[in-house]
Structures are given as C-alpha cells and as structure tokens.
N, CA, C and O atoms as CSV, one atom per row, in Angstrom:
chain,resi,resn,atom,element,x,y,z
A,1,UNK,N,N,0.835,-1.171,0.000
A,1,UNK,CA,C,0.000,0.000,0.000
A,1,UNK,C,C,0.883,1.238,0.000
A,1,UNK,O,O,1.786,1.405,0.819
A,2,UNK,N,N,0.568,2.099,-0.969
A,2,UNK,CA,C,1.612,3.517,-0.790
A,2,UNK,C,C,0.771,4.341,-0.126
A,2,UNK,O,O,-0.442,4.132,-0.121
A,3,UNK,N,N,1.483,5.642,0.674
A,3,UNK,CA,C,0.792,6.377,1.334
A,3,UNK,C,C,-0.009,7.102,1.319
A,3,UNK,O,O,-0.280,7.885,2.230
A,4,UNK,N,N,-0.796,6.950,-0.173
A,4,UNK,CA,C,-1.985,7.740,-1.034
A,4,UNK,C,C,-3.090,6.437,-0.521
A,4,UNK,O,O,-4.099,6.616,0.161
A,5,UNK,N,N,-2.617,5.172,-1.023
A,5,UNK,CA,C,-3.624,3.910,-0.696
A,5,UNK,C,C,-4.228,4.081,1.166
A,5,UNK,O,O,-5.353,3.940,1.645
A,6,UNK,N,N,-3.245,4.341,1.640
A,6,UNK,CA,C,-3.141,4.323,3.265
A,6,UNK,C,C,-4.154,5.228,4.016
A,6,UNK,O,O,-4.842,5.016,5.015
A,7,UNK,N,N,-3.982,6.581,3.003
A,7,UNK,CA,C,-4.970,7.715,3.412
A,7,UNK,C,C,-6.272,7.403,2.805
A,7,UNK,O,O,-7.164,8.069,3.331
A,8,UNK,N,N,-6.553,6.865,2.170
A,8,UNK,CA,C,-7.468,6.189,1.308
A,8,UNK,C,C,-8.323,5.535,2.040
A,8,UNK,O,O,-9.518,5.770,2.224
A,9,UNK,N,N,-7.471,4.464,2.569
A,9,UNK,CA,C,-8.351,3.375,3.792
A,9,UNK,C,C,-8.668,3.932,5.116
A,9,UNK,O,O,-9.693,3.519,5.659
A,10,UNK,N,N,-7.757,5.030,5.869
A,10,UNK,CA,C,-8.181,5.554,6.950
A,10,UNK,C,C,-9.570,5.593,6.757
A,10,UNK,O,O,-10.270,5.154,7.669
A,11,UNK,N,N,-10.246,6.154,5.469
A,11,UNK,CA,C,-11.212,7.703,5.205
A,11,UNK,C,C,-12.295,6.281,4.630
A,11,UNK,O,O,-13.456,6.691,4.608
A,12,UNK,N,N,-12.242,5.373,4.358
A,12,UNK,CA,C,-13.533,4.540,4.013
A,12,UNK,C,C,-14.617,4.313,5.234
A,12,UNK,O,O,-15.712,4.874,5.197
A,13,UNK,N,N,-14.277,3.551,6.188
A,13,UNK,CA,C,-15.405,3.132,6.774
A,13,UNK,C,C,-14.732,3.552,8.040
A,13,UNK,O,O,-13.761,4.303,8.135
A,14,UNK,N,N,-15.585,2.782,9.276
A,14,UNK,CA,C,-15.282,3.503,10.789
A,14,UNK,C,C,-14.233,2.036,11.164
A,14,UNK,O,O,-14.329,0.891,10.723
A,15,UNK,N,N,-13.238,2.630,12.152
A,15,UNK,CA,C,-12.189,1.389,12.253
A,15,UNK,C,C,-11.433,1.637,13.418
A,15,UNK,O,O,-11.333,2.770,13.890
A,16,UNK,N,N,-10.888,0.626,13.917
A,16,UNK,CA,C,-9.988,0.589,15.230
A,16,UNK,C,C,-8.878,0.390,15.277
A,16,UNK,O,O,-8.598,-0.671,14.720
A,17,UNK,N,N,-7.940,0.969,15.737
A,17,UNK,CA,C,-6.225,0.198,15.660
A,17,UNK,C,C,-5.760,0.083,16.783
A,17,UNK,O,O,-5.920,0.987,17.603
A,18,UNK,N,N,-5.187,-0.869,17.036
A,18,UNK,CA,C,-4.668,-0.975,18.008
A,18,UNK,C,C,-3.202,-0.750,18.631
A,18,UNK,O,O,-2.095,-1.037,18.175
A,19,UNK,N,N,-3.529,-0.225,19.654
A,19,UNK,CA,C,-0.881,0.184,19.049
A,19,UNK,C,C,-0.705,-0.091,20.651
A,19,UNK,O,O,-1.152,0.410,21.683
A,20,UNK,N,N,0.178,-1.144,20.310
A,20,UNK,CA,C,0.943,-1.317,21.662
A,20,UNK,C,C,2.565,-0.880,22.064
A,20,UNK,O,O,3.404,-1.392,22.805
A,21,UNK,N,N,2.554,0.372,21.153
A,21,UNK,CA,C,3.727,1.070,21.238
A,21,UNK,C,C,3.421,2.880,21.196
A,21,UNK,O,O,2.595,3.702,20.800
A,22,UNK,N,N,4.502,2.789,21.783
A,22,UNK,CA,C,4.110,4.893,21.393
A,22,UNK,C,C,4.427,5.031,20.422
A,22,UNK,O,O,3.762,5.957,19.958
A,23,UNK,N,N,5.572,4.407,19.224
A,23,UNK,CA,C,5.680,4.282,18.156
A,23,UNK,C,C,4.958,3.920,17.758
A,23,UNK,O,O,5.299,4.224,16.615
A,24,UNK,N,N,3.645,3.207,17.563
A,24,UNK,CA,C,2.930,2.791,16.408
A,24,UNK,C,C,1.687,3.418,16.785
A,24,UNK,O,O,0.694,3.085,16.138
A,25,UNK,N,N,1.539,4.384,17.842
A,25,UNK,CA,C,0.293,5.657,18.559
A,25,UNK,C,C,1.016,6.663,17.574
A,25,UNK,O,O,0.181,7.339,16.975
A,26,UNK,N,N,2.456,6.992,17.194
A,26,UNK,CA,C,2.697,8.073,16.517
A,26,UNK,C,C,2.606,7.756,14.677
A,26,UNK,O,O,2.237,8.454,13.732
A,27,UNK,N,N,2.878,7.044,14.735
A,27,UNK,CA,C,2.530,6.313,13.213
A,27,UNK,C,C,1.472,6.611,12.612
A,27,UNK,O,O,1.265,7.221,11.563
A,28,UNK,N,N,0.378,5.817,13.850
A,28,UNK,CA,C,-1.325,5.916,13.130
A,28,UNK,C,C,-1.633,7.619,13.173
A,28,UNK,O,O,-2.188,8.155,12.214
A,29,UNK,N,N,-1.201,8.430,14.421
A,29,UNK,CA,C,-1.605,9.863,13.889
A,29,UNK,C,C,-0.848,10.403,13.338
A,29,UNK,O,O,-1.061,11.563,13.690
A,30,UNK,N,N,0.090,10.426,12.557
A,30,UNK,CA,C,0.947,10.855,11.638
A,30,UNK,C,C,-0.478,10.563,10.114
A,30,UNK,O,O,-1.362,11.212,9.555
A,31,UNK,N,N,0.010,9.450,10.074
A,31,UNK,CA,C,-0.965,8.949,9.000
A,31,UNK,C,C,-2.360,9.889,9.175
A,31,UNK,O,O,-2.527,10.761,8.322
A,32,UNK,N,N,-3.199,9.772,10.069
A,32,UNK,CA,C,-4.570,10.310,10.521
A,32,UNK,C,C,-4.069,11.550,10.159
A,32,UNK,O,O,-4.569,11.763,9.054
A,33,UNK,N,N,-3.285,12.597,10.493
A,33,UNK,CA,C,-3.016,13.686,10.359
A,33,UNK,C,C,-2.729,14.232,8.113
A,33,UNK,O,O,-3.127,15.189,7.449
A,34,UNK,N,N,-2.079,13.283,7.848
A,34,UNK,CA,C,-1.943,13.319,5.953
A,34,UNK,C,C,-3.357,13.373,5.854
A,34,UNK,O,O,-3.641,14.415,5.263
A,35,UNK,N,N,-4.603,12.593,6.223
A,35,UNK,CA,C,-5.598,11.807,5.783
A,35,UNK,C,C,-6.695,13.204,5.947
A,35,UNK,O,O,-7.782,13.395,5.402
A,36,UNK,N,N,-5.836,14.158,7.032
A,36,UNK,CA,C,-7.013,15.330,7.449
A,36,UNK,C,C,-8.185,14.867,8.621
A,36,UNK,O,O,-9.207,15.469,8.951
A,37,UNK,N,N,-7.550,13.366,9.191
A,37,UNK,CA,C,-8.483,13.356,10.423
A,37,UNK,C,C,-8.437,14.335,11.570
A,37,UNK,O,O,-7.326,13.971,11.957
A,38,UNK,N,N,-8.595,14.799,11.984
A,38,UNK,CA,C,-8.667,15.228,13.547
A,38,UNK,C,C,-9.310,14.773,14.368
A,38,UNK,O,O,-10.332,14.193,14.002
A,39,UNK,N,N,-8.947,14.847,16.043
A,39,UNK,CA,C,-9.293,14.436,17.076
A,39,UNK,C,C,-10.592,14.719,17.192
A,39,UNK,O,O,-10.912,15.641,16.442
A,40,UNK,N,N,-11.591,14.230,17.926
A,40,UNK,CA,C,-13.266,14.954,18.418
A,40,UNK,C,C,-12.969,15.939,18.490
A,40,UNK,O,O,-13.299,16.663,17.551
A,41,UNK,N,N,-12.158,16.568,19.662
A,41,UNK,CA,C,-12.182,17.574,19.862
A,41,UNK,C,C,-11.555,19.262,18.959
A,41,UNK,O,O,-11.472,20.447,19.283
A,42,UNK,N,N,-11.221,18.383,17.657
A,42,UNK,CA,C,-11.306,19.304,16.724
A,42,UNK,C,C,-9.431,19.629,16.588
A,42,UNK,O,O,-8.988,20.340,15.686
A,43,UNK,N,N,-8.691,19.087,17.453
A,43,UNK,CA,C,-7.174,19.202,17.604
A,43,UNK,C,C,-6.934,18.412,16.441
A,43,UNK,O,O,-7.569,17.367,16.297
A,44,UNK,N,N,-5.766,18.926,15.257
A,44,UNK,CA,C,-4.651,18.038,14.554
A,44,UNK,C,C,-4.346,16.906,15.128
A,44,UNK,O,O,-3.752,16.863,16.205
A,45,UNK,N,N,-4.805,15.635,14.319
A,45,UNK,CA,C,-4.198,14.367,14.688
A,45,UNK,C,C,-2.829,14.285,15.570
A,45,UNK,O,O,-2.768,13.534,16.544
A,46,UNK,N,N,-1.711,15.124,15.158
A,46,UNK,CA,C,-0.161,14.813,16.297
A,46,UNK,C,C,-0.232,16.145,16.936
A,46,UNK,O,O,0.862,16.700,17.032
A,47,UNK,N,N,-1.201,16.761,17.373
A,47,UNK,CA,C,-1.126,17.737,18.030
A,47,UNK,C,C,-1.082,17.588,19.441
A,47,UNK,O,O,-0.426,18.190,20.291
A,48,UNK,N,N,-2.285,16.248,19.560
A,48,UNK,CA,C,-2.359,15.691,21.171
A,48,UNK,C,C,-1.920,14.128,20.958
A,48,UNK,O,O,-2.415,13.382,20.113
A,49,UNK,N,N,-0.900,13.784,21.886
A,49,UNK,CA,C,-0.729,12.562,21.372
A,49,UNK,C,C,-0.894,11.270,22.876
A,49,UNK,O,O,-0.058,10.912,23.705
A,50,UNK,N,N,-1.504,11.106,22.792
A,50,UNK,CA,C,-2.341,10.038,24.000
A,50,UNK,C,C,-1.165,8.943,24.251
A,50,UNK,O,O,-1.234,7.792,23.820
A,51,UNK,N,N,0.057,9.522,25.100
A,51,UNK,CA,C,1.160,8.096,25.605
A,51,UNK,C,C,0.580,7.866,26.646
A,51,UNK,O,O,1.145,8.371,27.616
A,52,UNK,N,N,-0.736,7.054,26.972
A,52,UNK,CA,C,-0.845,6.767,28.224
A,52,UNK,C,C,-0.057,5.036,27.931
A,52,UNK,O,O,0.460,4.408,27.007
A,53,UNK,N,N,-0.282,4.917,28.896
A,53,UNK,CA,C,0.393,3.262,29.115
A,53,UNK,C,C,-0.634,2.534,27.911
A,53,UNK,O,O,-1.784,2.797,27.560
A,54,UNK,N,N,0.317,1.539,27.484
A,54,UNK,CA,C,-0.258,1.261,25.788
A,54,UNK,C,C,-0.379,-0.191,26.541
A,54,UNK,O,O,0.267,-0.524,27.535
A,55,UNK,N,N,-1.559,-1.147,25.696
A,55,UNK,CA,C,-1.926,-1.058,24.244
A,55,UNK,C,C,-3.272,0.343,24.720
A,55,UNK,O,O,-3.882,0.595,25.759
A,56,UNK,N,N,-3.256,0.771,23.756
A,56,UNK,CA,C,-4.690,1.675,23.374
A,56,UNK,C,C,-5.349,1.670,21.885
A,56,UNK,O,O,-4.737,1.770,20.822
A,57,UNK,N,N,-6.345,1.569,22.023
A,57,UNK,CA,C,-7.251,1.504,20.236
A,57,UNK,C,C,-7.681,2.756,20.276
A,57,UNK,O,O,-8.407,3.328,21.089
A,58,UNK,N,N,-6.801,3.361,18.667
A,58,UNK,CA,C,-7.840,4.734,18.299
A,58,UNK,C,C,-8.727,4.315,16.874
A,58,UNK,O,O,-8.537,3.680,15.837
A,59,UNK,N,N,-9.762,5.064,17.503
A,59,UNK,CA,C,-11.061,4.509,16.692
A,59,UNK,C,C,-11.433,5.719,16.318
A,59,UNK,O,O,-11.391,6.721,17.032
A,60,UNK,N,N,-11.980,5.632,14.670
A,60,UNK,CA,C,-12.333,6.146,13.873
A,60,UNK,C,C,-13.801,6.354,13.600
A,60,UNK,O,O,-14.631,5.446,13.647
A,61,UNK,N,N,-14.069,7.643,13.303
A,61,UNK,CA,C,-15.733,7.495,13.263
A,61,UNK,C,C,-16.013,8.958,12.082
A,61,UNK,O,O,-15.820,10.174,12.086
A,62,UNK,N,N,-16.572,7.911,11.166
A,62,UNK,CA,C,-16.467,8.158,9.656
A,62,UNK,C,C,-17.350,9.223,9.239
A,62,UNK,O,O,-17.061,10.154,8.487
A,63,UNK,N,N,-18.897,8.900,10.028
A,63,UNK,CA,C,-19.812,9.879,10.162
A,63,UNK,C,C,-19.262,11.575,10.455
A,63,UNK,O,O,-19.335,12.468,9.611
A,64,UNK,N,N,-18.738,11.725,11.795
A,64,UNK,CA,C,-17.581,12.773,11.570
A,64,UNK,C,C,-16.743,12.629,11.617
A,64,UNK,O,O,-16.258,13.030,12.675
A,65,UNK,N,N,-16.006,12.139,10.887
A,65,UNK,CA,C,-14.840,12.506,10.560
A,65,UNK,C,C,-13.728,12.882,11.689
A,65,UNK,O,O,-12.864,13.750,11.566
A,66,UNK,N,N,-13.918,12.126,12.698
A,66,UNK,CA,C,-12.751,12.095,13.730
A,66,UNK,C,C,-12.392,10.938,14.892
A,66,UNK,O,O,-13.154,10.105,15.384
A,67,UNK,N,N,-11.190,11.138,15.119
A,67,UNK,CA,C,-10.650,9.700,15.972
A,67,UNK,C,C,-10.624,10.406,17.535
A,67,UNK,O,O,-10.300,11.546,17.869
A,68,UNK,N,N,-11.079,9.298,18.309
A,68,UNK,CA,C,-10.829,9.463,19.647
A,68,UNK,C,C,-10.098,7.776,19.905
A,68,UNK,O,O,-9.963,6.859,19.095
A,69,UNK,N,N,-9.624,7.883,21.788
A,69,UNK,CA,C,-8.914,6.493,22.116
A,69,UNK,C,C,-9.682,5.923,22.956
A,69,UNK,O,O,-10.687,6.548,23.293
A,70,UNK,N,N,-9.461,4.712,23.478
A,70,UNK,CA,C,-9.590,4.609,24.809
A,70,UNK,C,C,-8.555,3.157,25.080
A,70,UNK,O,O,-7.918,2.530,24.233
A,71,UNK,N,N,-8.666,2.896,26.642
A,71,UNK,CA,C,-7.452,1.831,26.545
A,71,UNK,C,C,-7.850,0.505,26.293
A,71,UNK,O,O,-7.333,-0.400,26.947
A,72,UNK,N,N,-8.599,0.294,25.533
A,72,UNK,CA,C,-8.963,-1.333,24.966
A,72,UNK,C,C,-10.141,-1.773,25.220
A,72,UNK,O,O,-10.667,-2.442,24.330
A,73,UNK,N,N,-10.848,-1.555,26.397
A,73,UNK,CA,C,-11.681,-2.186,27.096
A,73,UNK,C,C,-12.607,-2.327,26.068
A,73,UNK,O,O,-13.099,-3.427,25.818
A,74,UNK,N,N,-12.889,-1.336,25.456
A,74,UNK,CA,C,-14.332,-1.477,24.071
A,74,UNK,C,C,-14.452,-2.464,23.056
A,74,UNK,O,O,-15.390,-3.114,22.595
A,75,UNK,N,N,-12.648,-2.352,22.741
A,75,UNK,CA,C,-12.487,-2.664,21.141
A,75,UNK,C,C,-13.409,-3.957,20.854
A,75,UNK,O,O,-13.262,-4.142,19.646
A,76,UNK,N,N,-14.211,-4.863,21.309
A,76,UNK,CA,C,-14.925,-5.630,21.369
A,76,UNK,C,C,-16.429,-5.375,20.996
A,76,UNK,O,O,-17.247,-6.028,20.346
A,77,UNK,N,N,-16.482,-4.098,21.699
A,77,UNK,CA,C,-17.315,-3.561,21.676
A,77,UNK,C,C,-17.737,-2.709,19.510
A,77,UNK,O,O,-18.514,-2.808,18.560
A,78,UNK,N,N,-16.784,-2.152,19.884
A,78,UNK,CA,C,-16.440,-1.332,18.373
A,78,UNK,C,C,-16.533,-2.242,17.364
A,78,UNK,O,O,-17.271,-1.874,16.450
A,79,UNK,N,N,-15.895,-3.584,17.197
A,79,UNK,CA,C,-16.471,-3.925,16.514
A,79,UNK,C,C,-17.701,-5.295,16.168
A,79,UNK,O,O,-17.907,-6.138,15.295
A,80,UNK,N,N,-18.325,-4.817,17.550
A,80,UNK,CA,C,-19.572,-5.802,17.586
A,80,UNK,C,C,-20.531,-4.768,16.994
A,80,UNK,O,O,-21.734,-5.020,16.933
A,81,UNK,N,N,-19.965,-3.469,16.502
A,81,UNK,CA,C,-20.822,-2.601,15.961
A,81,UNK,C,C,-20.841,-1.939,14.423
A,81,UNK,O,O,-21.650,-1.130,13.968
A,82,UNK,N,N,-19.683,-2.548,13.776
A,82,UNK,CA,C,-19.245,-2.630,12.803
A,82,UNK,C,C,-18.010,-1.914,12.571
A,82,UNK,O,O,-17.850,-1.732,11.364
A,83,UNK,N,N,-16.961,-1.381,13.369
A,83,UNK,CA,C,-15.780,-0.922,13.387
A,83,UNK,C,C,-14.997,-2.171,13.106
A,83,UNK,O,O,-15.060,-3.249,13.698
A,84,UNK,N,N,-14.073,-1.737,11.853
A,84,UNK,CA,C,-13.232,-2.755,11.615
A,84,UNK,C,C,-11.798,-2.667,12.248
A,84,UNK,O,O,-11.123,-1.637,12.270
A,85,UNK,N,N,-11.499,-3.633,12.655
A,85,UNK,CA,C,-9.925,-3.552,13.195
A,85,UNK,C,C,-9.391,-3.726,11.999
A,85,UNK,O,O,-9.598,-4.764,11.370
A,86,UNK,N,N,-8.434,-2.476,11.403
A,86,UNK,CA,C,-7.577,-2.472,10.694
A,86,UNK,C,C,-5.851,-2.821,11.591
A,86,UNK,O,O,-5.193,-3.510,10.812
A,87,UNK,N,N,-5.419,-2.674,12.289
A,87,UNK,CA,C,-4.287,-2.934,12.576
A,87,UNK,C,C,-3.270,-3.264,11.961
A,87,UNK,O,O,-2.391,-2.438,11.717
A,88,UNK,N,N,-3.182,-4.642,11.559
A,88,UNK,CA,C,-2.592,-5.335,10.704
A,88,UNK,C,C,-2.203,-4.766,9.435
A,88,UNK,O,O,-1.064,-4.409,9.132
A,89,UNK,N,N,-3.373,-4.705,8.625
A,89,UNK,CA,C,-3.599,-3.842,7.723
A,89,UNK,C,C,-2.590,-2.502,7.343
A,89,UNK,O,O,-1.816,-2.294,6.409
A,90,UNK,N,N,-2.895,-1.901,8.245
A,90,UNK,CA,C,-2.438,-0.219,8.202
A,90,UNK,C,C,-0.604,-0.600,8.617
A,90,UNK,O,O,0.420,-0.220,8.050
A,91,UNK,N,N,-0.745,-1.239,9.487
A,91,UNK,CA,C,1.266,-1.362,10.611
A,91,UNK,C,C,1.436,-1.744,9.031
A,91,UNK,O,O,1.811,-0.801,8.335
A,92,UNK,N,N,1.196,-3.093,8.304
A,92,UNK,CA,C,2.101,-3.550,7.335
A,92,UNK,C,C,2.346,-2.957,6.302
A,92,UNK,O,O,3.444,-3.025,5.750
A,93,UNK,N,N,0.939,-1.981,5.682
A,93,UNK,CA,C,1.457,-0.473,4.811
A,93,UNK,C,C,2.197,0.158,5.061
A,93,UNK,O,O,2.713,0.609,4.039
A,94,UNK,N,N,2.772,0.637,6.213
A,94,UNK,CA,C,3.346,1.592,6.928
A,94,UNK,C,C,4.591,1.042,6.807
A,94,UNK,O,O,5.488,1.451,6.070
A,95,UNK,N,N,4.637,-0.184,7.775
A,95,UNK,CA,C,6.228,-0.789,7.491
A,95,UNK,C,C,6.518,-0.881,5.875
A,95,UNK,O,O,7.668,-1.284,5.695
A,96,UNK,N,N,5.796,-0.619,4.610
A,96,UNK,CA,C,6.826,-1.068,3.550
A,96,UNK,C,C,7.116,0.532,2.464
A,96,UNK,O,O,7.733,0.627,1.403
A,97,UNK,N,N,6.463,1.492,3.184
A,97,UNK,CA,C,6.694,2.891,3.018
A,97,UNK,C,C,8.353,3.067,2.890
A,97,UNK,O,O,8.845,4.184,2.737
C-alpha cells in the first residue's frame, strides 16, 4: 500500500487500531493527520498525542470525521458494531513505506 492507498483506507469506513507502542500511537496519527483526520475535539491528529500506558485503540468514526482512544476495554465492543480492526492492515502499509 503507498501512502496515497493508506490515506485512502483511513477515510472509508469507521475502524480501530490498536498500538501497543508509542511508536505505532505516533505512526497511526501521523498517517490520521496526511488523511485530514482530527481528534473529536477538533485538535490536529499529532497535536495531542495520548502516551498513556499502551496497548490503546484509536477509533475512527467516519460519520464525523474524527478519531478518539480509549485503553482497549471497548475494542470488542467497536467492533460488535461494525468498526473494523484495521491494525494489521495499516502497521504492514506503513512498514513497507
């Protein structure tokens, strides 16, 4: 996936990632940030960057157009609701950038 494909997939449907690194929390909003996501609260994707103690899923919500986190407990939740876990997905685009 090149980093046109990458911004591409952020922006389709609503989705979850999961990062069990502060490196791969700065990755996905790096990316989120090219893509023109912003936070709920209306902040630039690497403007606020959520190092709480990892793993954490930031989840995407397509309707508006912005990502919030939380520390995992949902992600079950997210996508018993149709949020797709991209993870996989997105880390292995990223790694061949």
């Amino acid at each position: 996936m090149t980093n046109e494909q990458v911004i591409e997939r952020l922006v389709q449907d609503n989705w979850v990632i999961t990062c069990t690194t502060k490196q791969q929390v700065d990755l996905v909003l790096h990316a989120c940030e090219n893509a023109e996501i912003k936070w709920r609260t209306g902040d630039i994707a690497t403007q606020f960057i959520p190092h709480e103690s990892c793993p954490i899923c930031i989840v995407y919500c397509k309707y508006n157009n912005y990502i919030f986190y939380d520390n995992g407990r949902y992600e079950k939740y997210y996508e018993e609701h149709g949020y797709e876990n991209i993870t996989n997905c997105i880390f292995d685009a990223i790694k061949k950038e």
